[in-house]
MARTI-89889 format. One record per residue (C-alpha): x, z, y; residue number from 1; residue in one letter. Coordinates in steps of 0.5 Angstrom, whole numbers. Last residue first. Layout:
{u=X w=Z v=Y nr=NUM rest=a}
...
This chain:
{u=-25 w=-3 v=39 nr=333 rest=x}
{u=-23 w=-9 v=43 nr=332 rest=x}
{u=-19 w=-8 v=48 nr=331 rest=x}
{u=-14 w=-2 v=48 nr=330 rest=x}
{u=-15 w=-1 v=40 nr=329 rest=x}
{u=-14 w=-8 v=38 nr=328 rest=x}
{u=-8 w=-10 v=43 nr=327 rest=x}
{u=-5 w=-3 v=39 nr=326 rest=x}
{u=-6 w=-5 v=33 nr=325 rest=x}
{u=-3 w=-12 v=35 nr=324 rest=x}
{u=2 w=-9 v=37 nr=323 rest=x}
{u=4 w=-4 v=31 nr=322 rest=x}
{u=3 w=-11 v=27 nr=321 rest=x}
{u=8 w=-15 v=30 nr=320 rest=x}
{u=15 w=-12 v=26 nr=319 rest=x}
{u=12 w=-12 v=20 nr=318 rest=x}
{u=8 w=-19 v=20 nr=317 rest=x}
{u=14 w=-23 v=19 nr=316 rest=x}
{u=17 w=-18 v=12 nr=315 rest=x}
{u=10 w=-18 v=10 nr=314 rest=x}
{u=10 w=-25 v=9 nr=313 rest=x}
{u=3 w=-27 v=7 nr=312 rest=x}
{u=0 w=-31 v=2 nr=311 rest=x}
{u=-8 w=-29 v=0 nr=310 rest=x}
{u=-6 w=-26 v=-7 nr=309 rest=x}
{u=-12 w=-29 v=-12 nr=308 rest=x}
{u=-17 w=-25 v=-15 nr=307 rest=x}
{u=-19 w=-21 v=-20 nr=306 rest=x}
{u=-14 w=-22 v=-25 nr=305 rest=x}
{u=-9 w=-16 v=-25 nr=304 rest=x}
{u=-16 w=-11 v=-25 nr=303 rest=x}
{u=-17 w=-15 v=-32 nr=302 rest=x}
{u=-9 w=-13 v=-34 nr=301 rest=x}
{u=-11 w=-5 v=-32 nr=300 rest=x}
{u=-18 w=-5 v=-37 nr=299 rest=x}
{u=-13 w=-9 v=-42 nr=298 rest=x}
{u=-8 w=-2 v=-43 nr=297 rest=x}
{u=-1 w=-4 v=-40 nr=296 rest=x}
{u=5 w=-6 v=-44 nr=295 rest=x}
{u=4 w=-14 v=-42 nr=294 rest=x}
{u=4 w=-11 v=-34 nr=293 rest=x}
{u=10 w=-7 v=-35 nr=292 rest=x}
{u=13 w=-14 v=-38 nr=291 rest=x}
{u=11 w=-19 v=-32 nr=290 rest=x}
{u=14 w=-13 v=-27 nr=289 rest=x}
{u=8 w=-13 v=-22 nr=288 rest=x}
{u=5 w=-7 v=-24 nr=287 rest=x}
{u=-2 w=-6 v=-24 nr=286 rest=x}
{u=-4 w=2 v=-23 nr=285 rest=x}
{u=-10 w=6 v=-27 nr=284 rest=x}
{u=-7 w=12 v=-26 nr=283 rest=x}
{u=-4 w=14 v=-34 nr=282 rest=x}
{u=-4 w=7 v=-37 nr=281 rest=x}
{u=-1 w=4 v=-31 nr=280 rest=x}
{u=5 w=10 v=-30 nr=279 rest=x}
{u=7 w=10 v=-38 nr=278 rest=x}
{u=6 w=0 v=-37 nr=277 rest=x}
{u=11 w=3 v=-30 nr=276 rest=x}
{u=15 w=7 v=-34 nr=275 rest=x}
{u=17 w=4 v=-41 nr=274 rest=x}
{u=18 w=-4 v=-36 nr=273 rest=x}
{u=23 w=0 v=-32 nr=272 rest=x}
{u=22 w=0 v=-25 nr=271 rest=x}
{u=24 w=8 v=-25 nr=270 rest=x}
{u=30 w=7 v=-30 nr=269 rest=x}
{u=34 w=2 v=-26 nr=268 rest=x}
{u=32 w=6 v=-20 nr=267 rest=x}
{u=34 w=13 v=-23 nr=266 rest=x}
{u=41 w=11 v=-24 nr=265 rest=x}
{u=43 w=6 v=-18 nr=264 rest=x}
{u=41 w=14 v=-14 nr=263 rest=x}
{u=45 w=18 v=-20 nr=262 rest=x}
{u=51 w=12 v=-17 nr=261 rest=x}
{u=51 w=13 v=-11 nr=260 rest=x}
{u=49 w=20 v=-9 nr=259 rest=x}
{u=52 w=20 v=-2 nr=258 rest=x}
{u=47 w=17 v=1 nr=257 rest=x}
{u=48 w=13 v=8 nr=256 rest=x}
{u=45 w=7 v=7 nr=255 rest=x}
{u=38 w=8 v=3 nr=254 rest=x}
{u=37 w=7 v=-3 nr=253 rest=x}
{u=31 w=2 v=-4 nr=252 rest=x}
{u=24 w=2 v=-8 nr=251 rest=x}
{u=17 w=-1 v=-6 nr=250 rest=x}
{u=10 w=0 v=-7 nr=249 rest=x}
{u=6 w=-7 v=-5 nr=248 rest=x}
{u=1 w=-10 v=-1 nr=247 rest=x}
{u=-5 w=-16 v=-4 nr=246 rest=x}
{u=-9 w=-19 v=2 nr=245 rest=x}
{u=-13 w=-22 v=-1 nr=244 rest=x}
{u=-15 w=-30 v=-3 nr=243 rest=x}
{u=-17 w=-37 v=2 nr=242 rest=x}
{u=-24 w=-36 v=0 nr=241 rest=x}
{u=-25 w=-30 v=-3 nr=240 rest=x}
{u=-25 w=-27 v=-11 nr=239 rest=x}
{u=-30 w=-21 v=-10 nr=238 rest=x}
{u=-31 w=-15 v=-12 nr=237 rest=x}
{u=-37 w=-13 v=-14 nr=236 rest=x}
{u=-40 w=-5 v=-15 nr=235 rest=x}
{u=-44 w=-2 v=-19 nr=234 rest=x}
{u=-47 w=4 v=-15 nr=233 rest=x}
{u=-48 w=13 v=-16 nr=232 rest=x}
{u=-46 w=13 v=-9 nr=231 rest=x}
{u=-39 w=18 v=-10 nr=230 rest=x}
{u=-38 w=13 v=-16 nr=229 rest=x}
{u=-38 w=6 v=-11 nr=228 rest=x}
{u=-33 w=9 v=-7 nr=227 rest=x}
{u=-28 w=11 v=-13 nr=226 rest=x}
{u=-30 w=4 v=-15 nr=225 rest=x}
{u=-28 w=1 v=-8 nr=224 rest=x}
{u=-22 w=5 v=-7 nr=223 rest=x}
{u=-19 w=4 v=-13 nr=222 rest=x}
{u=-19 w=-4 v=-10 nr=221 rest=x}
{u=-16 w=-2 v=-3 nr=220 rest=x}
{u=-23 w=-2 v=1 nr=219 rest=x}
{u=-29 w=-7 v=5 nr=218 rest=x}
{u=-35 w=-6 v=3 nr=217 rest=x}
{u=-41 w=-10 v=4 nr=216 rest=x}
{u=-47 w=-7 v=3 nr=215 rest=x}
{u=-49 w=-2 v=8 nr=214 rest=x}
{u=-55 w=1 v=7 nr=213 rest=x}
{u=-54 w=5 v=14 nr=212 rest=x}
{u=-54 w=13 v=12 nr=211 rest=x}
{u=-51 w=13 v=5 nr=210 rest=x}
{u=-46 w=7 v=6 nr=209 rest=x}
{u=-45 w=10 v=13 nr=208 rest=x}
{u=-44 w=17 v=10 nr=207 rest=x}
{u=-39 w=14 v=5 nr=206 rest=x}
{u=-35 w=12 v=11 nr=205 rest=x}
{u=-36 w=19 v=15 nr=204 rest=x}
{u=-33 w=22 v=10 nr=203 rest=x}
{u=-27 w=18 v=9 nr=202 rest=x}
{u=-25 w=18 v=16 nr=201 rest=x}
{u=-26 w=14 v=23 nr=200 rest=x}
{u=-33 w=11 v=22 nr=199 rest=x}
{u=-34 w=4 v=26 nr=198 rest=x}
{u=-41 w=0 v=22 nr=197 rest=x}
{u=-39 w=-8 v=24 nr=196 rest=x}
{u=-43 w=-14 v=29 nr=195 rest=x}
{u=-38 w=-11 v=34 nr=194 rest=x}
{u=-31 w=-10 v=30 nr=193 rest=x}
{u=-32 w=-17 v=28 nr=192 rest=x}
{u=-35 w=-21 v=34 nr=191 rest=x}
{u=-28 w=-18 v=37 nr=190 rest=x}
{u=-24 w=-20 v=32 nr=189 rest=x}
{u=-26 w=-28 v=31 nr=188 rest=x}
{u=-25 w=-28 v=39 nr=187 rest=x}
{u=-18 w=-25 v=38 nr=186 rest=x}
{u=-16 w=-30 v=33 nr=185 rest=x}
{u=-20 w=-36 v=37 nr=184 rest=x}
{u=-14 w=-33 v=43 nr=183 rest=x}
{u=-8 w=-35 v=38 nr=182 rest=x}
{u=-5 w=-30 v=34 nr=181 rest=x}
{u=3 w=-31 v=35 nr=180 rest=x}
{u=7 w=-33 v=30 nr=179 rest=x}
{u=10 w=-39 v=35 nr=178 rest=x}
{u=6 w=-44 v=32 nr=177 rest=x}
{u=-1 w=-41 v=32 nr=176 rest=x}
{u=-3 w=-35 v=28 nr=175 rest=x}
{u=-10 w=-35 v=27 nr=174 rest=x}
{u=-10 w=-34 v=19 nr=173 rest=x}
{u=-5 w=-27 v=19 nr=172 rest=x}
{u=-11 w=-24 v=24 nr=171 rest=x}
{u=-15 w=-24 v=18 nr=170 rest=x}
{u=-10 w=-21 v=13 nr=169 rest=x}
{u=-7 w=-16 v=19 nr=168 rest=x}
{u=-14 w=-13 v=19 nr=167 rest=x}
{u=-14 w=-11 v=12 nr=166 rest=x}
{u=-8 w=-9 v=12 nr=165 rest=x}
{u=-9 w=-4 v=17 nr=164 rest=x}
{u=-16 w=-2 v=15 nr=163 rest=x}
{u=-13 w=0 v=8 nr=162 rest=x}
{u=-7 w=4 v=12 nr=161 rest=x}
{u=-11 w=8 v=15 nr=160 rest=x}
{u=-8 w=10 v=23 nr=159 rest=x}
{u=-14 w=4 v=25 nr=158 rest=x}
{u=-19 w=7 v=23 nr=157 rest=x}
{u=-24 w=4 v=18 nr=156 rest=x}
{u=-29 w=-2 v=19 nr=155 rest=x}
{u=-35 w=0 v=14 nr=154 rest=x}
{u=-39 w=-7 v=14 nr=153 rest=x}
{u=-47 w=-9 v=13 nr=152 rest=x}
{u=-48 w=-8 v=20 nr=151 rest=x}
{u=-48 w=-15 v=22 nr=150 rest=x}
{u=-48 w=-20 v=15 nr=149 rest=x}
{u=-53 w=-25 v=17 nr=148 rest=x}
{u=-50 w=-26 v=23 nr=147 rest=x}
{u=-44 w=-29 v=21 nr=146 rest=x}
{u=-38 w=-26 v=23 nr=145 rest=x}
{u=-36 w=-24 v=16 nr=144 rest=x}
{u=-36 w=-30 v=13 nr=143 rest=x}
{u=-28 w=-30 v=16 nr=142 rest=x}
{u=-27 w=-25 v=10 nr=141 rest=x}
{u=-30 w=-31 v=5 nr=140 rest=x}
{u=-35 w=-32 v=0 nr=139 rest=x}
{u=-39 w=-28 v=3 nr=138 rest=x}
{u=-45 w=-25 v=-1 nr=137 rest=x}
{u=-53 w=-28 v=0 nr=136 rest=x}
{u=-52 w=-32 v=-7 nr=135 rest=x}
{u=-50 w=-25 v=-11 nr=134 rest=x}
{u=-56 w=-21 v=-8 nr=133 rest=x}
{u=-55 w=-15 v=-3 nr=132 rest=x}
{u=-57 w=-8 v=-4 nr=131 rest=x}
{u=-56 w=-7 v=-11 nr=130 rest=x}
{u=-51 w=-12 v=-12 nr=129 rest=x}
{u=-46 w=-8 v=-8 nr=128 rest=x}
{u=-41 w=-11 v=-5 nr=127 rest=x}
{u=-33 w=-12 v=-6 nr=126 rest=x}
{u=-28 w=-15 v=-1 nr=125 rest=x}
{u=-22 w=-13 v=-3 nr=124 rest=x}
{u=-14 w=-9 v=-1 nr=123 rest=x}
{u=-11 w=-11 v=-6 nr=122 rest=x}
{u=-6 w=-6 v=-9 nr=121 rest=x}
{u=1 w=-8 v=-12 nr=120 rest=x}
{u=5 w=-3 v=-17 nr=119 rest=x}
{u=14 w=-5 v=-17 nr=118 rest=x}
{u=17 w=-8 v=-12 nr=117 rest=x}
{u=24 w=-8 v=-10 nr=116 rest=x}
{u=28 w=-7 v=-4 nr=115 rest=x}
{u=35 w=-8 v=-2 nr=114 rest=x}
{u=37 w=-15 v=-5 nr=113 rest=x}
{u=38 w=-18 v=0 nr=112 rest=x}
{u=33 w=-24 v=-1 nr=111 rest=x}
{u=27 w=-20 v=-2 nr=110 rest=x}
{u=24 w=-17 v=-9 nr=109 rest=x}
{u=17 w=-17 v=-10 nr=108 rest=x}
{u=15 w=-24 v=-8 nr=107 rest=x}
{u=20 w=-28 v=-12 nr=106 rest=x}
{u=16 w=-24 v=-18 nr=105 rest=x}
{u=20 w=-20 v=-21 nr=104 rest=x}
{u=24 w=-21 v=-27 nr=103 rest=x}
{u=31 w=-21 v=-25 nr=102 rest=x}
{u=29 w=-14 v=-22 nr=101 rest=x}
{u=28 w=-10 v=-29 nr=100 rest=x}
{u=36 w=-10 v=-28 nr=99 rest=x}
{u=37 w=-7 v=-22 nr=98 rest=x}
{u=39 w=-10 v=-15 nr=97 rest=x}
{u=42 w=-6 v=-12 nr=96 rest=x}
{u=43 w=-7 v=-4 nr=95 rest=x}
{u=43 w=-2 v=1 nr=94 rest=x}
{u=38 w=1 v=6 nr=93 rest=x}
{u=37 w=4 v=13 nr=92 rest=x}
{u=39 w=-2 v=16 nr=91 rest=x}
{u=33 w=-2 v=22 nr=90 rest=x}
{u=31 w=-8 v=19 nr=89 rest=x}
{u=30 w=-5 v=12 nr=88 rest=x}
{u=26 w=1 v=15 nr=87 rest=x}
{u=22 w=-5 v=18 nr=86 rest=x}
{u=21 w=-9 v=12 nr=85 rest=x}
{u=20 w=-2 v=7 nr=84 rest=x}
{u=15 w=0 v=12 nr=83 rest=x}
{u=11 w=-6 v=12 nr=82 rest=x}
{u=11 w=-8 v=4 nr=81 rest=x}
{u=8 w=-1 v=3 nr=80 rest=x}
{u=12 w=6 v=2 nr=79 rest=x}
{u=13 w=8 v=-6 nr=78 rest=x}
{u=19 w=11 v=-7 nr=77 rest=x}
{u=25 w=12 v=-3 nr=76 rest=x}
{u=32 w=14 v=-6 nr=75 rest=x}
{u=38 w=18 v=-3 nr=74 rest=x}
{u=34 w=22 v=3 nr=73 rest=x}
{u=37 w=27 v=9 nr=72 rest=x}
{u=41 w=22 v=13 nr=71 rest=x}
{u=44 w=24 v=19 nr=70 rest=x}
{u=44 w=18 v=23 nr=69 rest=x}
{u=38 w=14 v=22 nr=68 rest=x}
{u=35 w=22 v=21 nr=67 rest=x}
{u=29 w=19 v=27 nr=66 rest=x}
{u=28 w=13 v=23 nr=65 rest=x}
{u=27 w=17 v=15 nr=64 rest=x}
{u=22 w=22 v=20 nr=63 rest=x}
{u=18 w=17 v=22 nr=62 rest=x}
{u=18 w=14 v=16 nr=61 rest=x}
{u=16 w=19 v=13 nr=60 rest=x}
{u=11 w=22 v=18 nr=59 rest=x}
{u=7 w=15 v=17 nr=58 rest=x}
{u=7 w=15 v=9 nr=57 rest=x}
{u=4 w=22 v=9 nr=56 rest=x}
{u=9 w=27 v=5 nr=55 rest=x}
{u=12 w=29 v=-1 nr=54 rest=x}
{u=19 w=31 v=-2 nr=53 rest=x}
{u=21 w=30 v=-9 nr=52 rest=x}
{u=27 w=33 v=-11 nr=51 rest=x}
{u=31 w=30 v=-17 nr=50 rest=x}
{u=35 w=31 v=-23 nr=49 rest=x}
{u=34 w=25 v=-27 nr=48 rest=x}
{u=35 w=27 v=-35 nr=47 rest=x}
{u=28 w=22 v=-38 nr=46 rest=x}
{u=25 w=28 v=-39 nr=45 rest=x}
{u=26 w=31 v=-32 nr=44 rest=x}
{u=25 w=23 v=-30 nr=43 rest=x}
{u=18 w=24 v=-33 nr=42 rest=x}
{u=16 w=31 v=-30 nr=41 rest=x}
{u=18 w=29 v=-23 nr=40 rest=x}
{u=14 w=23 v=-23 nr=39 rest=x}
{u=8 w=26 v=-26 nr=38 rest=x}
{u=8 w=31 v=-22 nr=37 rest=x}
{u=8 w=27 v=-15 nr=36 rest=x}
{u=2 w=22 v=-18 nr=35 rest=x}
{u=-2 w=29 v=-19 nr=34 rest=x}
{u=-1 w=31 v=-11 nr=33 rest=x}
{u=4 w=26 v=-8 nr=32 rest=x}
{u=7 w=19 v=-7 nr=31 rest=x}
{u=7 w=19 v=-1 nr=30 rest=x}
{u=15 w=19 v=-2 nr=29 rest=x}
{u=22 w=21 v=0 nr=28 rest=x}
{u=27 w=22 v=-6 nr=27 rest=x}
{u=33 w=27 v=-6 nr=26 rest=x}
{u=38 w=26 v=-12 nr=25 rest=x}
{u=40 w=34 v=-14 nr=24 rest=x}
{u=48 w=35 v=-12 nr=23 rest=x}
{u=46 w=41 v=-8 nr=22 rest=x}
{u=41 w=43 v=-13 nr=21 rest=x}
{u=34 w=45 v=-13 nr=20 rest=x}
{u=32 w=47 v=-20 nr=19 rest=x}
{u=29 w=41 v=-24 nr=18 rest=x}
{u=24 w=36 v=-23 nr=17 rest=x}
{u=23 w=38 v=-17 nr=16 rest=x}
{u=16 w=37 v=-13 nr=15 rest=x}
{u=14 w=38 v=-6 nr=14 rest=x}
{u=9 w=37 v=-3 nr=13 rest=x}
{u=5 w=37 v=3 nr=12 rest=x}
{u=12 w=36 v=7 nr=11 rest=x}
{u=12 w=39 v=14 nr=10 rest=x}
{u=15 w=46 v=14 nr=9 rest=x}
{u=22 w=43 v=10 nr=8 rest=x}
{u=22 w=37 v=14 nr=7 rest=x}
{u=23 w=41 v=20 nr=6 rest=x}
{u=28 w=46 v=16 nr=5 rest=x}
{u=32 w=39 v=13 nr=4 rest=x}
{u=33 w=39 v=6 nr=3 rest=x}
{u=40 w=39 v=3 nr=2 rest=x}
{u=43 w=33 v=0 nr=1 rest=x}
């Protein structure tokens, strides 16, 4: 498959495993920077001839939906639960089922076999016991609206894709029986954006850490330990009420690839026990394949203990949430 010119001008990164070639297997994917290159480097060991093109997770789904009919992708590789259901939706993908596959949990593959998950991320509650005493932490994030915690939270932007998910997780509590979030819901997040610190980019987040004493953090889980580094803090996550919001990296070949088998190849390698336990050891991640996490280094089989998944169907919420963005930025933000 050959790159488009637009596509071309656009990616952050691109990363070849070997010389582009005309029958190289092109993959989509966030993942970029040091996480690309080791990507590339190990499937070239492994005998994979690929094109990584990197970009951020929006731009390749909306790049993946508007080349629907003149497909330019074989594989994509590490978008969260939300975009790979609504990429499956449209019927971009197709089913293959690898053999690591009968292992997954149910949660990490769907019914049709078309995307499976391989590293999960919690989206965490943590605080800083510095600022705030254990017994004074929430032991829930609907503890958040209480008076006590007012100013002592960073909400994010909604274009993050941590502020997101976050937000999904509380406003996936209140759905009434049609799955709609009921008016106690919208309530619940207008007392939540009014008691907390808004900033709209990473700097300014850790500046109201730095300017505000804010307490609690809101954040993916490298995320919350990056941020406590940059403050010179320890950290505390917490194990809430009604548990967290845990997203996923997937996998899927897409419909329209002409490059079948090599796609069903690198997949089967990819979500291999030996190459998620390689990948953990190397960033840290927690894979979600029983065997790969066994393999993993004990520090990334502790983070796979902190807390407990908070159930939610990504697969139902994928296709809501744009709107529910779209209500909180228009009316409560």
């Amino acid at each position: 498959m050959k790159l488009s010119t637009a596509f071309a001008s656009a990616a952050i990164l691109v990363t070849a495993a070997c010389p582009a070639l005309a029958d190289a297997l092109t993959i989509y994917s966030p993942q970029g920077g040091e996480r690309g290159q080791w990507i590339a480097e190990q499937a070239k060991a492994a005998g994979h001839d690929i094109k990584l093109l990197n970009a951020g997770g929006g731009e390749l789904y909306d790049r993946l939906i508007a080349e629907e009919n003149n497909p330019q992708a074989d594989v994509v590789l590490g978008m969260v639960d939300t975009s790979m259901a609504l990429l499956k939706k449209e019927g971009l993908f197709q089913p293959y089922s690898p053999s690591w596959a009968k292992s997954l949990p149910a949660q990490y593959k769907d019914a049709e076999g078309m995307v499976h998950k391989f590293w999960q991320t919690p989206i965490v509650l943590a605080y800083y016991p510095d600022r705030l005493p254990e017994g004074e932490a929430p032991k829930s994030w609907l503890d958040l609206t209480k008076d006590d915690y007012a100013g002592k939270y960073v909400i994010g932007p909604t274009a993050a894709q941590t502020t997101r998910m976050y937000l999904a997780g509380i406003l996936v509590r209140f759905l009434n029986a049609n799955g709609e979030v009921s008016n106690d819901g919208w309530d619940f997040l207008s007392r939540f954006y009014a008691q907390g610190v808004i900033a709209n980019d990473a700097d300014s987040q850790l500046e109201a850490f730095k300017a505000s004493r804010a307490s609690i953090d809101l954040n993916w889980l490298g995320g919350a330990f990056e941020r406590a580094t940059d403050l010179g803090a320890t950290v505390q996550v917490i194990d809430t009420d009604g548990g967290t919001p845990v997203i996923s990296e997937g996998v899927g070949i897409m419909a329209g690839t002409d490059q079948l088998d090599n796609a069903k190849a690198f997949v089967e390698w990819w979500g291999s026990a030996e190459v998620m336990a390689a990948y953990a050891a190397r960033f840290g991640q927690v894979p979600v394949l029983p065997e790969a996490l066994a393999k993993s280094p004990p520090a990334v089989q502790e983070n796979a203990r902190l807390v407990k998944a908070q159930p939610i169907d990504w697969d139902a919420v994928a296709p809501k949430l744009d709107g529910w963005l779209q209500k909180i930025e228009l009316e409560i933000r």
